[in-house]
PADO-959180 format. One record per atom (N, C-alpha, C): atom name; residue in three letters; chain; x, y, z. Coordinates in steps of 0.1 Angstrom, whole numbers, plus 5000, padded with zeros to 4 digits. Atoms other than C-alpha are relative to their C-alpha. Example, Ala and Ser with C-alpha at 12.3 -4.5 7.8 and 13.67 -1.06 7.14 Angstrom:
BEGIN
atomo, residuo, cadena, px, py, pz
N, ALA, A, 5009, 4988, 5000
CA, ALA, A, 5123, 4955, 5078
C, ALA, A, 5009, 5012, 5000
N, SER, A, 4991, 4989, 5000
CA, SER, A, 5137, 4989, 5071
C, SER, A, 4992, 5011, 5008
This chain:
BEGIN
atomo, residuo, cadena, px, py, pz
N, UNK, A, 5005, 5007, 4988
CA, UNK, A, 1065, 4525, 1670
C, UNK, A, 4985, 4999, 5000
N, UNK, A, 5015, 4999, 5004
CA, UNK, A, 1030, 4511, 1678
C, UNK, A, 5001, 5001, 5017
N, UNK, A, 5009, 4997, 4985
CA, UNK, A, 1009, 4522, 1710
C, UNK, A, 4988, 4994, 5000
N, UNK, A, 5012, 5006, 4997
CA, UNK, A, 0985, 4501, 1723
C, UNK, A, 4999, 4995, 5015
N, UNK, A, 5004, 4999, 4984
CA, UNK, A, 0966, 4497, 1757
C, UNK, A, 5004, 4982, 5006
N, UNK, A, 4998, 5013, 4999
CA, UNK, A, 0980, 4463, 1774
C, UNK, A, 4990, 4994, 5009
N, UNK, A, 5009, 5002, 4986
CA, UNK, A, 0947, 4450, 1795
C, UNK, A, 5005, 4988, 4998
N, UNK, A, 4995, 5012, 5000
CA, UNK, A, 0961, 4413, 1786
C, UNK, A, 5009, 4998, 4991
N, UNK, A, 4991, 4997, 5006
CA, UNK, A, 0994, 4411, 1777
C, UNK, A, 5004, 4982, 5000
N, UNK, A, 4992, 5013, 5002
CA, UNK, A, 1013, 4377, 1769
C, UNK, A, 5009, 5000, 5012
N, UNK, A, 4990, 5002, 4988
CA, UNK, A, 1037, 4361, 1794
C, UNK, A, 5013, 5008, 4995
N, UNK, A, 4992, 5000, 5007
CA, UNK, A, 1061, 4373, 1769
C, UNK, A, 5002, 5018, 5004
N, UNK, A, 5000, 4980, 4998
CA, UNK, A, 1051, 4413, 1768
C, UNK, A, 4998, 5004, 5017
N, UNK, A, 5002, 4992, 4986
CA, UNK, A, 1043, 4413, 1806
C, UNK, A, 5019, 4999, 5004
N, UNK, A, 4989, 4996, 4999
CA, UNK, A, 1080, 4405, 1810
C, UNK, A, 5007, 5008, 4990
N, UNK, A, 4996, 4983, 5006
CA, UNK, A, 1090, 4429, 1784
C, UNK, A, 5002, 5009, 5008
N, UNK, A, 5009, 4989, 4989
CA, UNK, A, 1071, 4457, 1806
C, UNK, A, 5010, 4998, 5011
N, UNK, A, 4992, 5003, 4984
CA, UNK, A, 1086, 4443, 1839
C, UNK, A, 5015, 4999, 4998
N, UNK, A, 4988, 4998, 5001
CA, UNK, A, 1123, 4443, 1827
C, UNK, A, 4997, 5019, 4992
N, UNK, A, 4997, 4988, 5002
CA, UNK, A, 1117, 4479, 1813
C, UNK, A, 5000, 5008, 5009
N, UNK, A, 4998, 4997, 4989
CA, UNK, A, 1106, 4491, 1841
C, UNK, A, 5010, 5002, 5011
N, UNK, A, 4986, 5007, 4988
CA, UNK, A, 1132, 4471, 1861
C, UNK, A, 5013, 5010, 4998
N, UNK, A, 4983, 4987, 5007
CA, UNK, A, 1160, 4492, 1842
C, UNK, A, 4998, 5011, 5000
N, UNK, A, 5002, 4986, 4995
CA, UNK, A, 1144, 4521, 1844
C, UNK, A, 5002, 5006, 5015
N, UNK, A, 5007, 4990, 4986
CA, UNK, A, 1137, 4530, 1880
C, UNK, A, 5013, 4990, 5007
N, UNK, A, 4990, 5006, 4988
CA, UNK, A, 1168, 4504, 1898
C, UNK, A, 5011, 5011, 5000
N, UNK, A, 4989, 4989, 4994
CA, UNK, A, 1195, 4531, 1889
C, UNK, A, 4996, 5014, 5006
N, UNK, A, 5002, 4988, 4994
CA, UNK, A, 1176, 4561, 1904
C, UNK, A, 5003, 4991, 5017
N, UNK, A, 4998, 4997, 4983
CA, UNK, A, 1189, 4568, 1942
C, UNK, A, 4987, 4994, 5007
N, UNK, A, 5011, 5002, 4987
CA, UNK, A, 1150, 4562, 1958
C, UNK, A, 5004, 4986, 4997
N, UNK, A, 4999, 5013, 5004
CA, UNK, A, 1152, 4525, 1942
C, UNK, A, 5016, 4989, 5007
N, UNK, A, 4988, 5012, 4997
CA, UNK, A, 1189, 4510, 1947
C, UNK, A, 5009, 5005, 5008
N, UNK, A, 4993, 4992, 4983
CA, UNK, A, 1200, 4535, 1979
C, UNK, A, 4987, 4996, 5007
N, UNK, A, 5011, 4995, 4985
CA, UNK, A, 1169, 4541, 2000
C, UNK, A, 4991, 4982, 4999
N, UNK, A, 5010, 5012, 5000
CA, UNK, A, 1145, 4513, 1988
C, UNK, A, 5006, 4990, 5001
N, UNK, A, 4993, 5007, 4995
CA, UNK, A, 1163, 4488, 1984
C, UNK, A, 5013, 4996, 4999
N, UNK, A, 4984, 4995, 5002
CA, UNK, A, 1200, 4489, 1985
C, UNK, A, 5001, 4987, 4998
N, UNK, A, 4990, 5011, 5009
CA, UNK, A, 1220, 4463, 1964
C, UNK, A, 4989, 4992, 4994
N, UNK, A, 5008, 5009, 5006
CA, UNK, A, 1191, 4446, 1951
C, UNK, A, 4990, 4999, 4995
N, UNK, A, 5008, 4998, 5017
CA, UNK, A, 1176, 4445, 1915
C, UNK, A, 4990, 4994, 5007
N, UNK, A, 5011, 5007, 4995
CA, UNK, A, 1157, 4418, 1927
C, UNK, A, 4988, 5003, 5006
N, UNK, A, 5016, 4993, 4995
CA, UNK, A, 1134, 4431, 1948
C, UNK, A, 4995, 5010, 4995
N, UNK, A, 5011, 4989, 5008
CA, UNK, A, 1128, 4462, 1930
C, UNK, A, 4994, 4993, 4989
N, UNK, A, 5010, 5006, 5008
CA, UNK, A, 1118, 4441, 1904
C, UNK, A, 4991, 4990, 5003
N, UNK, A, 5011, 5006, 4992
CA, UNK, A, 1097, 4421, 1926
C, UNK, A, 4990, 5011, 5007
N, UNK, A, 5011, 4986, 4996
CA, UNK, A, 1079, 4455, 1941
C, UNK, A, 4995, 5004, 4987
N, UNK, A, 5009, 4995, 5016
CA, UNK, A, 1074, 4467, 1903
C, UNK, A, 4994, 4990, 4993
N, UNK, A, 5011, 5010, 5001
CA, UNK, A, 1058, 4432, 1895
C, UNK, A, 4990, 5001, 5007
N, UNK, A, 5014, 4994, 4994
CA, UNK, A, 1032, 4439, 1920
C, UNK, A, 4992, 5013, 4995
N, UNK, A, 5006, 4988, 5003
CA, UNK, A, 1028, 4475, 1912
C, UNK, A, 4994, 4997, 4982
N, UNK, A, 5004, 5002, 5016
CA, UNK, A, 1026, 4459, 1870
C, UNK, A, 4986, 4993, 5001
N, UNK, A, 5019, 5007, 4995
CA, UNK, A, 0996, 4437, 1886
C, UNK, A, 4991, 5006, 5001
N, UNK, A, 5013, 4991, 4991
CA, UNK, A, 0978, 4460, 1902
C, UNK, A, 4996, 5011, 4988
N, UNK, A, 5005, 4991, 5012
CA, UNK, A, 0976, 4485, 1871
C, UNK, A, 4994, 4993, 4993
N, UNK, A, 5010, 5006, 5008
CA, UNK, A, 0965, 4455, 1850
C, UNK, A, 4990, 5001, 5004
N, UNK, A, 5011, 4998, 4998
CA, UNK, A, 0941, 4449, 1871
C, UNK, A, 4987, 5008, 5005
N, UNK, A, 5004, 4991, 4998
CA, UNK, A, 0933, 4479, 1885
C, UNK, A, 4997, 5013, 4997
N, UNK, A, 4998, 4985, 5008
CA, UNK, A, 0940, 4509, 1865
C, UNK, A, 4999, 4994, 4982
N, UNK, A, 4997, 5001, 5015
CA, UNK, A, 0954, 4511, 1827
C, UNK, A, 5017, 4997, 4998
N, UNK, A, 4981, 4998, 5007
CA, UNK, A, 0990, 4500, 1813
C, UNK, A, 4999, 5003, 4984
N, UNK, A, 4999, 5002, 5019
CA, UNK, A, 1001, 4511, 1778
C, UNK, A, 5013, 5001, 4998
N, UNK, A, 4987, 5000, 5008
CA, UNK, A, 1031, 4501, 1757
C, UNK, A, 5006, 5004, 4990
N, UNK, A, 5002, 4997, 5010
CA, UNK, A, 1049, 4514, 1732
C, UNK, A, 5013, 4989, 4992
N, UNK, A, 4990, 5011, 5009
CA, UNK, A, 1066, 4486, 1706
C, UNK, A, 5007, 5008, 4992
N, UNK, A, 4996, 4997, 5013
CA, UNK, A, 1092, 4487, 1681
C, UNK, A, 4996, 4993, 4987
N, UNK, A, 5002, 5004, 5013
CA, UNK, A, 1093, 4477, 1648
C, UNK, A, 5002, 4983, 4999
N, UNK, A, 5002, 5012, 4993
CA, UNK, A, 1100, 4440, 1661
C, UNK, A, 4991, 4993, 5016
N, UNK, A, 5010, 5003, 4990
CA, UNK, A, 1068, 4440, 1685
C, UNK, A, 5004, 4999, 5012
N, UNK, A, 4997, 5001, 4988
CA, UNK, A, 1094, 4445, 1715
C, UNK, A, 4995, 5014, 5005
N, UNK, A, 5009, 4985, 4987
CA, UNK, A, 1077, 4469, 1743
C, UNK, A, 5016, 5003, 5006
N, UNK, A, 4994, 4996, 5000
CA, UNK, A, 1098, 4493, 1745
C, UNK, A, 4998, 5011, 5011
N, UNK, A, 5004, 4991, 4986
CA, UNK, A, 1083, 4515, 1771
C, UNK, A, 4990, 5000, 5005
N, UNK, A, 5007, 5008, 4991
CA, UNK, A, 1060, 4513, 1797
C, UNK, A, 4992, 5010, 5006
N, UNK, A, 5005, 4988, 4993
CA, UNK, A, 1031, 4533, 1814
C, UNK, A, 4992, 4993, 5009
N, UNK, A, 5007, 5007, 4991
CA, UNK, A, 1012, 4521, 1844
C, UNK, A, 4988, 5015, 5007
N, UNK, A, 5007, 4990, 4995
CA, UNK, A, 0982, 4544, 1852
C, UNK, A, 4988, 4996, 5009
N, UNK, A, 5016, 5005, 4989
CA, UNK, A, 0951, 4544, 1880
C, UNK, A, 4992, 5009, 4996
N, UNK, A, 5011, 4994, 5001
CA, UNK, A, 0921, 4559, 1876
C, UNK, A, 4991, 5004, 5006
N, UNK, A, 5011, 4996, 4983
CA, UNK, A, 0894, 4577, 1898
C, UNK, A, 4994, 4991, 5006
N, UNK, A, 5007, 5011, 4997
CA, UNK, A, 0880, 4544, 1901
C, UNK, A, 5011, 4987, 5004
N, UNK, A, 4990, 5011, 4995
CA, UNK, A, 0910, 4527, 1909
C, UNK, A, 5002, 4998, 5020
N, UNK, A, 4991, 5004, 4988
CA, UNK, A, 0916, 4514, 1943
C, UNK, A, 5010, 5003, 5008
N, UNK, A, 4992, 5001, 4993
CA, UNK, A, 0937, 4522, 1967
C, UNK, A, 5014, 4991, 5004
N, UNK, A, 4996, 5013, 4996
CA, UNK, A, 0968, 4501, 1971
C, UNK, A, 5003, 4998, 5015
N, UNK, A, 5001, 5002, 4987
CA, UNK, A, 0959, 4487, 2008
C, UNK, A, 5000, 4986, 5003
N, UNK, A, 4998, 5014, 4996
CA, UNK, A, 0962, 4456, 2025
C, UNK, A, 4987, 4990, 4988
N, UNK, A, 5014, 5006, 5006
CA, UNK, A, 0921, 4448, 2014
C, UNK, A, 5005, 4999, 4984
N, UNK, A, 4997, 5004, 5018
CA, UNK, A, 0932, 4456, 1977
C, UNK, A, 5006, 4988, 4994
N, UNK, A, 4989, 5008, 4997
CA, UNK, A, 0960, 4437, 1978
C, UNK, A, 4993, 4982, 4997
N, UNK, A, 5004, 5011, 4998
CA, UNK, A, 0942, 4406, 1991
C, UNK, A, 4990, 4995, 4985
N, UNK, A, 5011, 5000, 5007
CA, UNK, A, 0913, 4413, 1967
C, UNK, A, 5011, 4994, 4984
N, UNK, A, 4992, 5002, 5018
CA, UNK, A, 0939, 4411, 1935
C, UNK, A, 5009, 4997, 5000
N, UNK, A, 4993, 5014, 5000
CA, UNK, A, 0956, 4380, 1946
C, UNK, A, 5009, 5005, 5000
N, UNK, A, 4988, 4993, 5000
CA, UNK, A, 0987, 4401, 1951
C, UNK, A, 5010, 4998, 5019
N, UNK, A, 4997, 5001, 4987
CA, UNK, A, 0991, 4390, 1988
C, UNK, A, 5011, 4990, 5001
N, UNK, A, 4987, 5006, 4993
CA, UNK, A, 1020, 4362, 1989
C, UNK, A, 5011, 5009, 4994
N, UNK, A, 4983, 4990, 5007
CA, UNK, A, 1045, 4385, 1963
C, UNK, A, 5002, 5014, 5014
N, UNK, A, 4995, 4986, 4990
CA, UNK, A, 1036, 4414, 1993
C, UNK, A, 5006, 4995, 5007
N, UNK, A, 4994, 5006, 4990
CA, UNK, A, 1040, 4389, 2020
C, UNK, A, 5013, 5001, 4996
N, UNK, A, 4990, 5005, 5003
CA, UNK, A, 1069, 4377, 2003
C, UNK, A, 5012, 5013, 5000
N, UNK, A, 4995, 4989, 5000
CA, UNK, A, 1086, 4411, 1997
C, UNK, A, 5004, 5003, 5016
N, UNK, A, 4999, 4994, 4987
CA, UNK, A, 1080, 4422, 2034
C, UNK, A, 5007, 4987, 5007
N, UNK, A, 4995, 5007, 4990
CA, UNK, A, 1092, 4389, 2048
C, UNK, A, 5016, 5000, 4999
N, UNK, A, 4990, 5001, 5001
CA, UNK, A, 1125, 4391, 2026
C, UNK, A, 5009, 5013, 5000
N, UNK, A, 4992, 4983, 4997
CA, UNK, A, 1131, 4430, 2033
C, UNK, A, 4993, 5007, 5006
N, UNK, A, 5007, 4989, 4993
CA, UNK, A, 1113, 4441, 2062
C, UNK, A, 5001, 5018, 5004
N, UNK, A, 4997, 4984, 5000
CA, UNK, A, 1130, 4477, 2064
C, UNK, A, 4996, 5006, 4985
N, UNK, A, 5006, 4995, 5011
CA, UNK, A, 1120, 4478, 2025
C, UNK, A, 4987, 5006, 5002
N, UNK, A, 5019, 5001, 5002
CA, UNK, A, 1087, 4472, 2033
C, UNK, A, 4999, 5015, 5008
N, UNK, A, 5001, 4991, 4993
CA, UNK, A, 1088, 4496, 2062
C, UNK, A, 5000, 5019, 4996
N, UNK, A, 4998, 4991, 5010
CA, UNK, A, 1105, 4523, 2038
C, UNK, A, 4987, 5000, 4988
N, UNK, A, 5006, 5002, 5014
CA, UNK, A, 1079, 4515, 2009
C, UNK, A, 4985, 5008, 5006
N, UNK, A, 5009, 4992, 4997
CA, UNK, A, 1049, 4525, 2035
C, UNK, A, 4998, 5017, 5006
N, UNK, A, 5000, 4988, 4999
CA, UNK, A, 1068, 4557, 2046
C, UNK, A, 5000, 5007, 4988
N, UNK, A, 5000, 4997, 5017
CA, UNK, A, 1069, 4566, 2007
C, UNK, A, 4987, 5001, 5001
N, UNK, A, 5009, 5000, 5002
CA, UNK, A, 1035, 4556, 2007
C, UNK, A, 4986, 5014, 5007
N, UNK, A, 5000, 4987, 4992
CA, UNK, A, 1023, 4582, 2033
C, UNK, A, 5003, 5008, 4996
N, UNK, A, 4994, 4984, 5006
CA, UNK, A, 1042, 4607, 2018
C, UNK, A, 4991, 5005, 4989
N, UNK, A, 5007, 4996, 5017
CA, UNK, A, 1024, 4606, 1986
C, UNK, A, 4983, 5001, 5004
N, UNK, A, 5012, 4996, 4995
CA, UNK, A, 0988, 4604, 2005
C, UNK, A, 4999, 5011, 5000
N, UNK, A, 4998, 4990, 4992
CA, UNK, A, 1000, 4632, 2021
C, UNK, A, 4996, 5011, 4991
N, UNK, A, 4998, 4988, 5013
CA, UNK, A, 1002, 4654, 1987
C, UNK, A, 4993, 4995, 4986
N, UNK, A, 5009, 5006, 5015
CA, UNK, A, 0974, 4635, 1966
C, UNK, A, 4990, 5014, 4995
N, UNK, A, 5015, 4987, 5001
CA, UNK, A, 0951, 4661, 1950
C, UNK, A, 4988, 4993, 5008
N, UNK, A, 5010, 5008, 4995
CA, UNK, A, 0918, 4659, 1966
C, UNK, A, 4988, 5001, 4988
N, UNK, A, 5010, 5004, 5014
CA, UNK, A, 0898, 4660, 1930
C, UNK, A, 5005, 4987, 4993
N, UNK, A, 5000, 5013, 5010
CA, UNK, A, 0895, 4630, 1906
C, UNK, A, 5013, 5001, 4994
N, UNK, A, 4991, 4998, 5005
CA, UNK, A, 0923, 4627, 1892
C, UNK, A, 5005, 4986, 4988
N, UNK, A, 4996, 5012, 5004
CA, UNK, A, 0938, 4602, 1864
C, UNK, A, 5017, 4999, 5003
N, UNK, A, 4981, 4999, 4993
CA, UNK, A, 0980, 4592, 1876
C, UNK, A, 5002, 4991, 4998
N, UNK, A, 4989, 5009, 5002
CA, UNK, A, 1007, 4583, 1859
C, UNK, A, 5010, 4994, 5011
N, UNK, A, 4992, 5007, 4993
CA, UNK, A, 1021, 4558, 1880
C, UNK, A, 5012, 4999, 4999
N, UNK, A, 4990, 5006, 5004
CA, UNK, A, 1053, 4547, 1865
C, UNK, A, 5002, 5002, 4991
N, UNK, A, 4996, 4997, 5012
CA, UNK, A, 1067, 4557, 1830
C, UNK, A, 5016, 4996, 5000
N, UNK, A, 4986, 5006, 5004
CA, UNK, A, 1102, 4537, 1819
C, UNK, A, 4995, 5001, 4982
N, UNK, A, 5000, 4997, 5017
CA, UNK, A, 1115, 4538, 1784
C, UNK, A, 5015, 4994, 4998
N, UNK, A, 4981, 5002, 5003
CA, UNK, A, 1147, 4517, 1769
C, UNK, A, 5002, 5005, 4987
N, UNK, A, 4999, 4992, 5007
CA, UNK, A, 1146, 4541, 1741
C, UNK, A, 4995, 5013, 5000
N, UNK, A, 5002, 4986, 4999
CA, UNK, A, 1152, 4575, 1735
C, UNK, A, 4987, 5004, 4992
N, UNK, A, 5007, 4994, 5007
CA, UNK, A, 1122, 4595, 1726
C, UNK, A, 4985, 4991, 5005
N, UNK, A, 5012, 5007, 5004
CA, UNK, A, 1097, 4567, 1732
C, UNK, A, 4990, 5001, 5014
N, UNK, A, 5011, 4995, 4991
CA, UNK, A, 1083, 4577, 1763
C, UNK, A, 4992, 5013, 4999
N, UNK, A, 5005, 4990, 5003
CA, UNK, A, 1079, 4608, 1754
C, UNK, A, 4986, 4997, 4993
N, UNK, A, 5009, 5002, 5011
CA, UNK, A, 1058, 4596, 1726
C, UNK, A, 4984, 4995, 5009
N, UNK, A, 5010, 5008, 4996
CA, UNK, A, 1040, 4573, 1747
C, UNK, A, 4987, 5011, 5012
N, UNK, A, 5008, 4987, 4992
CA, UNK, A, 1029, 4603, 1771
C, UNK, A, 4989, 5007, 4992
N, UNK, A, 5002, 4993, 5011
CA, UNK, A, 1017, 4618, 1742
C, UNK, A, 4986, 4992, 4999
N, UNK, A, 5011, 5009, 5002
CA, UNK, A, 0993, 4589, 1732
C, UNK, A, 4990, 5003, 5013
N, UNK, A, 5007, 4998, 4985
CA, UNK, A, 0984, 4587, 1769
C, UNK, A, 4988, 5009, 5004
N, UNK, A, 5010, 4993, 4999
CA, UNK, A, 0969, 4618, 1774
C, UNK, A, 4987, 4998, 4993
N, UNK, A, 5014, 4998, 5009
CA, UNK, A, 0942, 4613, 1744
C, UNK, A, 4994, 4988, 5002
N, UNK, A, 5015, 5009, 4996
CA, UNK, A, 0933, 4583, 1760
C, UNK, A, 4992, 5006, 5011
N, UNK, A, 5006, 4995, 4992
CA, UNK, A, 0920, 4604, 1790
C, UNK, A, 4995, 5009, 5000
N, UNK, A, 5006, 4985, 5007
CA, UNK, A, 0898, 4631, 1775
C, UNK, A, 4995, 5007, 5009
N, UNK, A, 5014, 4995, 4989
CA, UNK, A, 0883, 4659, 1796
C, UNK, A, 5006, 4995, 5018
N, UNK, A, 4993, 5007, 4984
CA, UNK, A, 0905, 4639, 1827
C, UNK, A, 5011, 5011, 5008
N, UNK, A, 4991, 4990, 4991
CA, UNK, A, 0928, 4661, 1850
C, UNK, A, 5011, 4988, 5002
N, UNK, A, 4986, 5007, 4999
CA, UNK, A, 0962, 4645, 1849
C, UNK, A, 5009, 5002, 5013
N, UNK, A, 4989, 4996, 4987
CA, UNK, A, 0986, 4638, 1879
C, UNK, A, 5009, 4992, 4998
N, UNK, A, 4988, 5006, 5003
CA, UNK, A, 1021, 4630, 1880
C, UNK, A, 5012, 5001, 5016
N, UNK, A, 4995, 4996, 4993
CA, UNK, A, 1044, 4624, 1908
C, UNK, A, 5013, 4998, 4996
N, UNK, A, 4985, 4998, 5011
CA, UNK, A, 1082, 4631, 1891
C, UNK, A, 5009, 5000, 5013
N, UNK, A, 4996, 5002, 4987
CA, UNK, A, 1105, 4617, 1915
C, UNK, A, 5017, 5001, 4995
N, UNK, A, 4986, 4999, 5001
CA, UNK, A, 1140, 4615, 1894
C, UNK, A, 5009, 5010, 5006
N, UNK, A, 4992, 4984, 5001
CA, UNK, A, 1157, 4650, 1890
C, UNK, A, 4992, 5009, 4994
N, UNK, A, 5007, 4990, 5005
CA, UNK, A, 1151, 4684, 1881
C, UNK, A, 4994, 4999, 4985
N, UNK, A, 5007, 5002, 5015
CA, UNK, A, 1153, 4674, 1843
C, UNK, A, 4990, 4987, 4997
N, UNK, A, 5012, 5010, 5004
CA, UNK, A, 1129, 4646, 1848
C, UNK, A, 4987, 5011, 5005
N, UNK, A, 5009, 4993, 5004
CA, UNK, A, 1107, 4672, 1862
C, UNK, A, 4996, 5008, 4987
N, UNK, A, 5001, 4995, 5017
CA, UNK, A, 1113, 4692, 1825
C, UNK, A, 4993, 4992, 4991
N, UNK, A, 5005, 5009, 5009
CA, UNK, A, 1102, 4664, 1811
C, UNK, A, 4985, 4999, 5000
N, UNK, A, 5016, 4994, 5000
CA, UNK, A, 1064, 4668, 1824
C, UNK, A, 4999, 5012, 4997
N, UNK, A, 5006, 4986, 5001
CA, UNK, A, 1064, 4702, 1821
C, UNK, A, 5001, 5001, 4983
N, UNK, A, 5002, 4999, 5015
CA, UNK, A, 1070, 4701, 1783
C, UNK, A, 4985, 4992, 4996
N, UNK, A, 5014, 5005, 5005
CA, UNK, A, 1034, 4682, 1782
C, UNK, A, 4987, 5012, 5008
N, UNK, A, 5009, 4992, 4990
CA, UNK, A, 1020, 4709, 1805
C, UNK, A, 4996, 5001, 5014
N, UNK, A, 5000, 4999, 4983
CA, UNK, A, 1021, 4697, 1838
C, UNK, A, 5004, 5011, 5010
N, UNK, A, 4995, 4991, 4994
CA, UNK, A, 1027, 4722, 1864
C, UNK, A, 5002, 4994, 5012
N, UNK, A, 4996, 5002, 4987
CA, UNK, A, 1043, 4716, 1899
C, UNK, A, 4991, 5016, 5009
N, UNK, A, 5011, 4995, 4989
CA, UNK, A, 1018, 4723, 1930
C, UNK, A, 5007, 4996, 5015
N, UNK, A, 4993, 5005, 4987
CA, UNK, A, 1045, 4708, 1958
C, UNK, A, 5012, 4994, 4998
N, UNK, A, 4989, 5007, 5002
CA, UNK, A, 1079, 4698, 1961
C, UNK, A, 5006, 4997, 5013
N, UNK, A, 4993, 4998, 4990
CA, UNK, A, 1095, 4680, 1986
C, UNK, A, 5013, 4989, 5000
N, UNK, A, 4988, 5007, 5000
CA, UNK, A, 1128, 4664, 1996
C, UNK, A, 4999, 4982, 5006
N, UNK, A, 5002, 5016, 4991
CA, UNK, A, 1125, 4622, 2003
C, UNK, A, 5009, 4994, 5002
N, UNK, A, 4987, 5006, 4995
CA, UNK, A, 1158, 4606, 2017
C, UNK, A, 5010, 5006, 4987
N, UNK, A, 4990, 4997, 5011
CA, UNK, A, 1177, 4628, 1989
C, UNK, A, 4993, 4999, 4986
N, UNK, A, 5008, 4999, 5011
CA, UNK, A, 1150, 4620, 1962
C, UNK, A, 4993, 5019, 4997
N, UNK, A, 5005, 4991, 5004
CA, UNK, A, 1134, 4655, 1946
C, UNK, A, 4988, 4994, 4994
N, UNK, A, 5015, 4992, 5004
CA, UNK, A, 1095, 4655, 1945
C, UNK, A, 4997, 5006, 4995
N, UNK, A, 5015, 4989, 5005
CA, UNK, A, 1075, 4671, 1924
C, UNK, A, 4987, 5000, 4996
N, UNK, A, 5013, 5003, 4997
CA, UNK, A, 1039, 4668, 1924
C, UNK, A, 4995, 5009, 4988
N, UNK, A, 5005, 4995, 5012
CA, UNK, A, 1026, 4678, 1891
C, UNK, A, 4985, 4993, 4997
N, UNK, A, 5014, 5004, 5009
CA, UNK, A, 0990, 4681, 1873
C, UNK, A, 4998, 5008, 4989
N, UNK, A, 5005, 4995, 5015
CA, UNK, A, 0975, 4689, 1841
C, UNK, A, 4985, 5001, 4998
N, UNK, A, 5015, 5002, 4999
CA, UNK, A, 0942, 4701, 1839
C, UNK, A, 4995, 4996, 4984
N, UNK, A, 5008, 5009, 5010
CA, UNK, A, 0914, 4691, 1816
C, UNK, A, 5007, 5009, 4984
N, UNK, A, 4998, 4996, 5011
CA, UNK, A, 0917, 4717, 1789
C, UNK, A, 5016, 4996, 4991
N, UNK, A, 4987, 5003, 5005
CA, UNK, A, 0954, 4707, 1784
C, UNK, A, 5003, 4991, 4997
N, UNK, A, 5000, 5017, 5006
CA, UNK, A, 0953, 4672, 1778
C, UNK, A, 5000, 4997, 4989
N, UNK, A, 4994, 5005, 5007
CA, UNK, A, 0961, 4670, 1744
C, UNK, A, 5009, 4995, 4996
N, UNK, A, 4990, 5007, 5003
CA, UNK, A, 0986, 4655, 1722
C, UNK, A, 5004, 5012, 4998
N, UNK, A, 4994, 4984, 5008
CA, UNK, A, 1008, 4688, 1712
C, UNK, A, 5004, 4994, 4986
């Protein structure tokens, strides 16, 4: 596989990215029960937004196979990233896809800011760099891509909010993350994990 940072990706690799994503995160419970029930569609219209706002506000990185398809997907912000708030929003031309979202599922929307709150609620209050979003349509290859990840952020304090199950929490803790909060979100399992500086290597 190859790893590389996507700051301008082809129309081609951003949908890559946005269908891995898409498959990733629609069959967990928060996404196609709570968020938005029966419909791919709009989660993949909410993780089009959130894929924008990393381009242009944070870091995304992919990892290809051996035929240049992106195969997994990382969406990261950084201490200098923005908040995502209305002003952002507006700022990173992202305002009709929100409008559009909220006008065609206002209880989503409603749900998406109680989510959002939640995760305020339990932000570290140091700098922090956070993985947003990690999908993978191959085995092993997020892993990998995590791996890369960290060594792009040297010296950085890692945050992770691990929202599947217990064994997706396992899955950060084998890079070192440790859980600092857990809580229950309509049936979702929280865990609020970070990784301080000294551990940020690749193992």
């Amino acid at each position: 596989m190859v790893f590389e940072e996507m700051a301008h990706p082809s129309p081609q690799e951003f949908s890559q990215a946005l269908t891995v994503l898409t498959d990733a995160f629609w069959p967990t419970p928060l996404f196609s029960q709570y968020l938005f029930p029966h419909s791919k569609a709009l989660t993949r219209l909410f993780l089009e937004t959130q894929l924008i706002y990393s381009l242009k506000a944070g870091r995304v990185f992919a990892a290809k196979d051996e035929r240049g398809y992106v195969v997994a997907c990382a969406l990261w912000s950084t201490p200098s990233t923005p908040e995502f708030t209305l002003r952002t929003v507006l700022r990173l031309g992202l305002g009709l896809k929100t409008a559009w979202l909220a006008l065609r599922a206002p209880l989503a929307a409603r749900r998406i800011a109680e989510l959002f709150r939640l995760l305020d609620r339990y932000a570290p209050d140091t700098a922090v760099a956070t993985l947003e979003f990690l999908s993978s349509a191959r085995k092993g290859a997020g892993a990998e891509l995590v791996r890369h990840n960290m060594a792009a952020f040297p010296g950085q304090t890692l945050y992770v909010e691990s929202i599947v199950s217990k064994n997706d929490h396992a899955f950060y803790r084998q890079f070192g993350f440790e859980t600092f909060a857990r809580v229950d979100f309509h049936g979702t399992d929280y865990a609020f994990m970070l990784l301080s500086p000294g551990a940020n290597s690749p193992a």
